[in-house]
TORTIKOL-573175 format. One line per 5 residues: number of its first residue (from 1); for each residue z, x, y of N, C-alpha, C. Coordinates in steps of 0.2 Angstrom, whole numbers. Atoms other than C-alpha are relative to their C-alpha. Last residue first. Example, Ala and Ser with C-alpha at 12.3 -4.5 7.8 and 13.67 -1.06 7.14 Angstrom:
2
2 = -1/-4/-6/36/68/-5/3/-4/5  0/4/-6/39/62/-22/0/4/6;
//
This chain:
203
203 = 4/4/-2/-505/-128/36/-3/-5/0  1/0/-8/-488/-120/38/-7/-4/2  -6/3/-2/-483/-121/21/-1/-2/6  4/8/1/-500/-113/15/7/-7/4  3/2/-4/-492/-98/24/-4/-6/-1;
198 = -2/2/-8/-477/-98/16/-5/-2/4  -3/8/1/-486/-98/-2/3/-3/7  6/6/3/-499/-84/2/2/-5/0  4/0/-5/-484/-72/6/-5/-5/2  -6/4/-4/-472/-78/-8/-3/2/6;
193 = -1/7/1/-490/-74/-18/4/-4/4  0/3/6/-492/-56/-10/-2/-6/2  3/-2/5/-491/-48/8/2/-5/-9  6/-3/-1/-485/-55/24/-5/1/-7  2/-2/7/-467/-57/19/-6/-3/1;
188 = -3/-6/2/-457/-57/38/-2/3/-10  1/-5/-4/-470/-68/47/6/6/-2  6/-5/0/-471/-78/33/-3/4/6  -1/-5/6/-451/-81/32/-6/4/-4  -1/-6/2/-452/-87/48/-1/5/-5;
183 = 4/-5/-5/-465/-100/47/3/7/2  6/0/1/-456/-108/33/-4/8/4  6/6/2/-441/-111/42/-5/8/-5  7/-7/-3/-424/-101/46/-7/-5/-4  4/6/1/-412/-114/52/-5/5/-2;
178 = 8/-4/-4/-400/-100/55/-6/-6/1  -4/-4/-5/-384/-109/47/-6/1/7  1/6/-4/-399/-115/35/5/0/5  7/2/-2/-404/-96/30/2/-8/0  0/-3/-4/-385/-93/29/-7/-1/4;
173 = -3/0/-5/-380/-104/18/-3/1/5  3/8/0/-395/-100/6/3/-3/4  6/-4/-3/-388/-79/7/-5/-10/2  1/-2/-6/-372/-85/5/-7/1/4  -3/7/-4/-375/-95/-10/0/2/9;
168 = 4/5/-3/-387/-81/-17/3/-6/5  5/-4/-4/-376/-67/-16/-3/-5/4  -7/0/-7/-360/-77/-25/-5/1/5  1/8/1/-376/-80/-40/4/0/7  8/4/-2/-378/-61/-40/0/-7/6;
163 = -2/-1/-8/-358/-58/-40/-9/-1/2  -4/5/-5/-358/-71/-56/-2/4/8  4/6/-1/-373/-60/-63/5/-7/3  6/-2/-4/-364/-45/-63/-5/-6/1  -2/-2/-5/-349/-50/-71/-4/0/6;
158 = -5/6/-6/-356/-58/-84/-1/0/7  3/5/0/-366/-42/-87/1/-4/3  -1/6/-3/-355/-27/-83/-8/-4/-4  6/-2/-8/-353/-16/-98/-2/-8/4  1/-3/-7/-337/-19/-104/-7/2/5;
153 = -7/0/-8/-332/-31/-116/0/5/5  -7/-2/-3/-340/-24/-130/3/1/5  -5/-1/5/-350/-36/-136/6/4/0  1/-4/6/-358/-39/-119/5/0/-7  5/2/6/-356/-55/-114/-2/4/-6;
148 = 7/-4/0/-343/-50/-101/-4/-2/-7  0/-5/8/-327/-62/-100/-7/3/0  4/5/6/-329/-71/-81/0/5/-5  1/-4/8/-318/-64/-70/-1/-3/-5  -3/5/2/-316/-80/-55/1/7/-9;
143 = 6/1/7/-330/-70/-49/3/-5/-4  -2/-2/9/-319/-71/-34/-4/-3/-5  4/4/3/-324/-70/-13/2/2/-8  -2/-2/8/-312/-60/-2/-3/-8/-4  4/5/6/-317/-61/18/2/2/-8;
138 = -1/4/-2/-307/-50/29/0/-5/-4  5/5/1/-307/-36/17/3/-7/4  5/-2/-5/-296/-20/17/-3/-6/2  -2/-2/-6/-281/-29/7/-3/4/5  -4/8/-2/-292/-36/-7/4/0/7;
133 = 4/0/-4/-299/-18/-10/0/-6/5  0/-2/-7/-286/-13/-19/-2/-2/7  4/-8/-4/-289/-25/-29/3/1/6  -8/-7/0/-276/-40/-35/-2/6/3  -4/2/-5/-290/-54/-33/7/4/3;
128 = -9/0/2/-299/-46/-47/1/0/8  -3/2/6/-316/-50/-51/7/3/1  -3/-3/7/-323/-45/-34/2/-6/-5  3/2/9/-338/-49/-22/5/3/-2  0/0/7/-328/-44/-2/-1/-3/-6;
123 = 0/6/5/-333/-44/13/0/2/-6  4/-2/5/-329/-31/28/2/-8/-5  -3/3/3/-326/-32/47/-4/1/-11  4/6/3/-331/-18/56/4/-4/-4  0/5/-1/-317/-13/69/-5/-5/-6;
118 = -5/0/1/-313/6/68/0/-8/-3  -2/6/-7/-329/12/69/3/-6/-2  2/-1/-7/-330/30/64/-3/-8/3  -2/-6/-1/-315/30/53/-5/1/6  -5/3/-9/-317/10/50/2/9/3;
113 = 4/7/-4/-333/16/38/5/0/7  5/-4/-2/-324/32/31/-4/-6/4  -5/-5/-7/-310/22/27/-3/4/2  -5/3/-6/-320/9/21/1/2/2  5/1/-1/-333/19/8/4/-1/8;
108 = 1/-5/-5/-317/29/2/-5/-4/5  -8/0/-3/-311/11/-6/-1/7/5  0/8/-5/-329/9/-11/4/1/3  5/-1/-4/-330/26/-21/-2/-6/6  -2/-7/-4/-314/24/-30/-5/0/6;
103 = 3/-4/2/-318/6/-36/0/6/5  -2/-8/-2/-303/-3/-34/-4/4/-3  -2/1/-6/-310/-22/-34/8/6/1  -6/-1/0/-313/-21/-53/5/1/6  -3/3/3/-329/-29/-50/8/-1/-3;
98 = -3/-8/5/-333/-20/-34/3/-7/-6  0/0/4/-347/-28/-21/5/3/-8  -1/-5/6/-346/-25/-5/1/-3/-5  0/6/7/-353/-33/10/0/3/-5  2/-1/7/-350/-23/24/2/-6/-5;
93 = -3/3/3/-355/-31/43/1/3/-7  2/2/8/-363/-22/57/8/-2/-4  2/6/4/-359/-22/74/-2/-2/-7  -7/5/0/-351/-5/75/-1/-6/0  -3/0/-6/-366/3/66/5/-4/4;
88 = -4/6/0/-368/9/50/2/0/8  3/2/1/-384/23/46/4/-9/2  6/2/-6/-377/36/49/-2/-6/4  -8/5/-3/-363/32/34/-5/-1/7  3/5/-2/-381/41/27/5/-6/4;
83 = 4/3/-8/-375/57/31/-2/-8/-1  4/-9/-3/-369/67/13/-4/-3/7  -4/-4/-2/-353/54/11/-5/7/2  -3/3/-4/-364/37/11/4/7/4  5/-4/-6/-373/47/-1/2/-2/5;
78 = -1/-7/5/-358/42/-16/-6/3/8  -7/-3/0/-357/25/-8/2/8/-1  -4/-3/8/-375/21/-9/6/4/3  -4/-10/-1/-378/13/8/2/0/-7  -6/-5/6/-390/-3/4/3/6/3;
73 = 0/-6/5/-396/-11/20/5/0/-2  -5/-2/5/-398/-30/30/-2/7/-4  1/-4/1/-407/-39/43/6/3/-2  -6/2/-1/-403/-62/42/0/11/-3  1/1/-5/-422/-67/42/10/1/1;
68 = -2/6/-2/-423/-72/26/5/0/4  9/4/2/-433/-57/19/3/-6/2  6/-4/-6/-419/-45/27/-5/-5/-2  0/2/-8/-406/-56/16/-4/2/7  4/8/-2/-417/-55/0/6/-3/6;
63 = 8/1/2/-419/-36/1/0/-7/1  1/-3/-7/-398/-32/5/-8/-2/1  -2/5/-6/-395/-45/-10/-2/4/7  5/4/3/-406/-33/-24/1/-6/8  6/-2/-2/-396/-17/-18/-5/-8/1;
58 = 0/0/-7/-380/-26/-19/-8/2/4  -2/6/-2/-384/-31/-37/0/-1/10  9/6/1/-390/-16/-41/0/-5/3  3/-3/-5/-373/-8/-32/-8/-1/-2  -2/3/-8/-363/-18/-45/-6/2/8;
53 = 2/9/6/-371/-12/-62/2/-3/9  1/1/8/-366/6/-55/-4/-7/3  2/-2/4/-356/5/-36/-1/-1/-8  -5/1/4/-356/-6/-22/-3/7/-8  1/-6/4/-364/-7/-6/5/-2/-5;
48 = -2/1/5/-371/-19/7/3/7/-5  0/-3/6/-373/-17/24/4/-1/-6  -4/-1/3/-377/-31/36/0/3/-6  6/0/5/-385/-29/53/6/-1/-7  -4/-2/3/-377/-33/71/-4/1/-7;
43 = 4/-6/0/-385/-39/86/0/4/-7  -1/-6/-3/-370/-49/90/-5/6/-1  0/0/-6/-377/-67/89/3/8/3  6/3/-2/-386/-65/72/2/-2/9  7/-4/3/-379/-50/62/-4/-6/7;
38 = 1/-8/0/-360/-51/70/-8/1/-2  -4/-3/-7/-356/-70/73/-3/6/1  5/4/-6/-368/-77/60/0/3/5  9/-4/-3/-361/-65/48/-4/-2/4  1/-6/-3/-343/-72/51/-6/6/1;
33 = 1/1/-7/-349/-88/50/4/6/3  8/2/-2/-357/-86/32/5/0/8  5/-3/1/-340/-79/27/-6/2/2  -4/-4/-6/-328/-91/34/-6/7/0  2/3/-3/-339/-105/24/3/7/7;
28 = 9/-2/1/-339/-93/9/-3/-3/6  3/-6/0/-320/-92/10/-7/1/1  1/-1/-9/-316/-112/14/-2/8/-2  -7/1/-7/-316/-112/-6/-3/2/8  2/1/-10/-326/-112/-23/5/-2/5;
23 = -7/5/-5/-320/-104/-39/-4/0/8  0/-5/-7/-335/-98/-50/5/-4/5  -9/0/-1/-332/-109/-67/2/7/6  -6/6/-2/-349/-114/-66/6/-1/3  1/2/-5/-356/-97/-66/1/-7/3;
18 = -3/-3/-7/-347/-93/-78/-2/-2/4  -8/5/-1/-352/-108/-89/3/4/4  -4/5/-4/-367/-101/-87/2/-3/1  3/-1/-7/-369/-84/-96/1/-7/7  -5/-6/1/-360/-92/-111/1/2/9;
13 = -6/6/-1/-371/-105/-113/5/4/4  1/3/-5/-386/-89/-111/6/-8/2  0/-4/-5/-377/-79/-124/-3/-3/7  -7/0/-2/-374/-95/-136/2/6/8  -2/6/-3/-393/-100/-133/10/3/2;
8 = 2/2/-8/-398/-82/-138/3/-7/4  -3/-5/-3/-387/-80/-154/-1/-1/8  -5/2/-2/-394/-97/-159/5/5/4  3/6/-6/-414/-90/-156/9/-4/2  -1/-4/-7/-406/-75/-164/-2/-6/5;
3 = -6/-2/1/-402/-85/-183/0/3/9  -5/-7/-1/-416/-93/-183/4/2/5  1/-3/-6/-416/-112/-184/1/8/-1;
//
């Protein structure tokens, strides 16, 4: 066998034993039924945000909760401070992303968030249960810190693909919570193949 085909298999093993070993709990149930409360009986919307390797990730989940019927934006943390905070309103919900769970610019994101409304509640994706950010956060969801695949141990991978996978659960939750069909989700993706397939779904 060569020798990259076994390197690949070890990096993709690797990759999914984390996501295996993701610690489930009442949190994802408390989670989903605090977003019901705010995005779907209070009118509410929910902002995502996180910085780096992180804030891809948040970006990516803001897109496939608005596509399944559950309306959601990115605030980049950093633009958050030249107007777009605009953009968060007192029924919304933030869902933050921080793997070290003290990212400078998330921790400011809150105090500036509960600063002009005092009450949003906020969710938190981390790898460390000791973050700062662990004591803002109604909700606290954990990667469980999965060891990162890169070879040197820091740039997010793992990490980032566990809070991916955390995205997804809630976001599939949520869309049965919601009971969202078929027919919805070709009246919010219109265009392409995932356009074209809902609609054959319907006939």
């Amino acid at each position: 066998m060569h020798r990259s085909v076994e390197e690949i298999r070890k990096i993709l093993a690797r990759e999914a034993e984390a996501i295996r070993n993701i610690p489930v709990s009442g949190e994802y149930d408390h989670a989903v039924q605090l977003l019901h409360e705010k995005i779907h009986l209070g009118g509410g919307k929910i902002i995502s945000s996180g910085m780096g390797k992180a804030g891809h990730v948040a970006n990516q989940l803001a897109t496939t909760f608005s596509s399944t019927g559950s309306p959601a934006l990115f605030i980049h943390p950093s633009e958050a401070q030249h107007g777009d905070l605009g953009m968060i309103r007192e029924n919304d919900v933030l869902l933050l992303l921080s793997n070290s769970g003290k990212t400078r610019e998330i921790i400011e994101l809150v105090g500036l968030t509960h600063a002009l409304h005092p009450g949003i509640p906020v969710i938190l994706i981390t790898g460390n249960p000791e973050g700062v950010l662990v004591s803002k956060s109604e909700v606290v969801l954990f990667t469980g810190h999965p060891e990162e695949v890169c070879p040197l141990g820091l740039t997010p991978t793992t990490s980032a693909t566990a809070m991916a996978v955390m995205g997804d659960v809630l976001v599939v939750l949520l869309m049965k919570k919601i009971r969202f069909t078929a027919e919805d989700y070709a009246r919010r993706h219109h265009g392409g193949y995932l356009g074209q397939k809902s609609r054959e779904k319907l006939s």
